[in-house]
C-alpha positions as CSV (number, residue, x, y, z in Angstrom):
1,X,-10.7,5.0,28.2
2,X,-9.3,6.7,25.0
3,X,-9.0,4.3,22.3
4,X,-8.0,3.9,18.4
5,X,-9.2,1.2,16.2
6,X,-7.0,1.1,13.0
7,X,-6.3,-1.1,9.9
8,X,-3.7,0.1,8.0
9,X,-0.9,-2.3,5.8
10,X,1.7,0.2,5.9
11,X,3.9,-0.9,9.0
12,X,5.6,2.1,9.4
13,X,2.6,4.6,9.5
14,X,1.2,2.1,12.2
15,X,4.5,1.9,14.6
16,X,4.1,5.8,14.4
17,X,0.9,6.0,15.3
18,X,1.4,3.2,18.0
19,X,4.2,5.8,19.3
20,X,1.9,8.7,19.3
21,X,-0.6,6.3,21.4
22,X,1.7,5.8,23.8
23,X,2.8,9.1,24.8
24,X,-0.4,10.1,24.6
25,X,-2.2,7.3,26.7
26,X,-4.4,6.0,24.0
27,X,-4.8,2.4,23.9
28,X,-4.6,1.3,19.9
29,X,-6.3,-1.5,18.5
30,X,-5.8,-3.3,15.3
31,X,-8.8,-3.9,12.6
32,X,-8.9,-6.3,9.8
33,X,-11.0,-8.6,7.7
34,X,-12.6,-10.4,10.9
35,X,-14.0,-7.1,11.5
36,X,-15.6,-6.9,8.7
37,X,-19.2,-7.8,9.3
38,X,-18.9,-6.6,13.0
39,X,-20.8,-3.1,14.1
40,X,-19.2,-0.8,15.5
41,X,-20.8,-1.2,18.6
42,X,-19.2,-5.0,18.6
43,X,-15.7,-3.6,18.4
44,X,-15.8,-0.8,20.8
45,X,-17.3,-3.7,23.0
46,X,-21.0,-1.5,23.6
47,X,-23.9,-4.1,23.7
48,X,-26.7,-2.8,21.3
49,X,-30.1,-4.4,20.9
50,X,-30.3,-6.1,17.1
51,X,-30.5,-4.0,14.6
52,X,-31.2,-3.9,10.6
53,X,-29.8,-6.2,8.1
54,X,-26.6,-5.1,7.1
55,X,-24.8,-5.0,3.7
56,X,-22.6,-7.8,2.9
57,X,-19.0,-7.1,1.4
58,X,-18.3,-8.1,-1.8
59,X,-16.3,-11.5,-2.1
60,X,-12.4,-9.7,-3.0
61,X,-13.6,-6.4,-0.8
62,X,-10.0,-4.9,0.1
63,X,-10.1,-3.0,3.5
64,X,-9.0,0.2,3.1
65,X,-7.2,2.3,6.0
66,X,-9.8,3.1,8.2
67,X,-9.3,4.8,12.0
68,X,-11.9,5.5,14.7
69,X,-12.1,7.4,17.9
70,X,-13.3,6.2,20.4
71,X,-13.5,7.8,23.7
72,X,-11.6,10.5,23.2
73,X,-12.5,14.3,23.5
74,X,-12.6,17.2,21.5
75,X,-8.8,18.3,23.3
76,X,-7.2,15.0,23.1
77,X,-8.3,14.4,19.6
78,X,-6.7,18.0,18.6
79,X,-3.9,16.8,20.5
80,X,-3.5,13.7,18.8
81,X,-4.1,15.0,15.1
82,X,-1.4,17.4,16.2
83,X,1.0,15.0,16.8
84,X,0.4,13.1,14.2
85,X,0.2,15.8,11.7
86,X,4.4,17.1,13.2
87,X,5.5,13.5,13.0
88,X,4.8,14.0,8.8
89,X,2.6,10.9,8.8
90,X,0.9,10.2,5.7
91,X,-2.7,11.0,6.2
92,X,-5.0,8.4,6.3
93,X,-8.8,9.5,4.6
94,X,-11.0,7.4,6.2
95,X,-11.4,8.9,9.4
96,X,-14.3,9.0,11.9
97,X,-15.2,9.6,15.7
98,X,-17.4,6.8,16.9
99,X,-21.0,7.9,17.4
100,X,-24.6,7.1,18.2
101,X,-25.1,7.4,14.4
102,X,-22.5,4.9,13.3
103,X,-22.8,2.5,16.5
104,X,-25.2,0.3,14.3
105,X,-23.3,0.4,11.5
106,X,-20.2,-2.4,10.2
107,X,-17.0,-2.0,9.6
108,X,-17.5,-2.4,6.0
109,X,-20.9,0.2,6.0
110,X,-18.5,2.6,7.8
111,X,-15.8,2.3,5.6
112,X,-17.9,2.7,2.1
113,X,-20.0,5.6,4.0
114,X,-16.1,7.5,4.7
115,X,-15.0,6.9,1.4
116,X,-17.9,8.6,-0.6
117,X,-16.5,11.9,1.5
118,X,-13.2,11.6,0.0
């Protein structure tokens, strides 16, 4: 099953991207602060022997937008950055495909990892 996992404030980036989902038969999920502390492997639902010790956030940590794809191959993710790129959404920087590399990693890891690519 194709899926999204998003966290973005901006209601209006997110019902457009909840459109492109739906035309595109992508099931969308919402992140947030509970997710924080949760591997990836815990939100895609993929059970994963314990791993390390992971970072912890710091106590007024702000979530930045974050997406992941999960599921979803090379074609439909060209087809969905299409879309999104002709419906003049804003782009969102943190970006990243879910893999065996990341499965082990939190939320929070994932996010800080993206955002020393920006």
């Amino acid at each position: 099953m194709k899926k999204i996992y998003l966290h973005t404030t901006d209601a209006l980036k997110k019902t457009s991207i909840e459109k492109i989902c739906s035309e595109q038969q992508i099931s969308l999920y919402t992140l947030g602060y509970p997710d924080l502390n949760k591997t990836i492997s815990g939100i895609c639902g993929i059970q994963l022997k314990a791993g390390k010790e992971h970072k912890q956030p710091p106590v007024m940590y702000t979530l930045p937008e974050v997406m992941l794809f999960y599921g979803i191959n090379d074609n439909a993710l060209d087809d969905f950055l299409d879309a999104y790129n002709a419906a003049g959404i804003e782009k969102i920087k943190r970006k990243a495909i879910v893999t065996p590399a990341n499965l082990g990693w939190t939320l929070y890891e994932l996010a800080e990892e993206l955002g020393k690519e920006i």
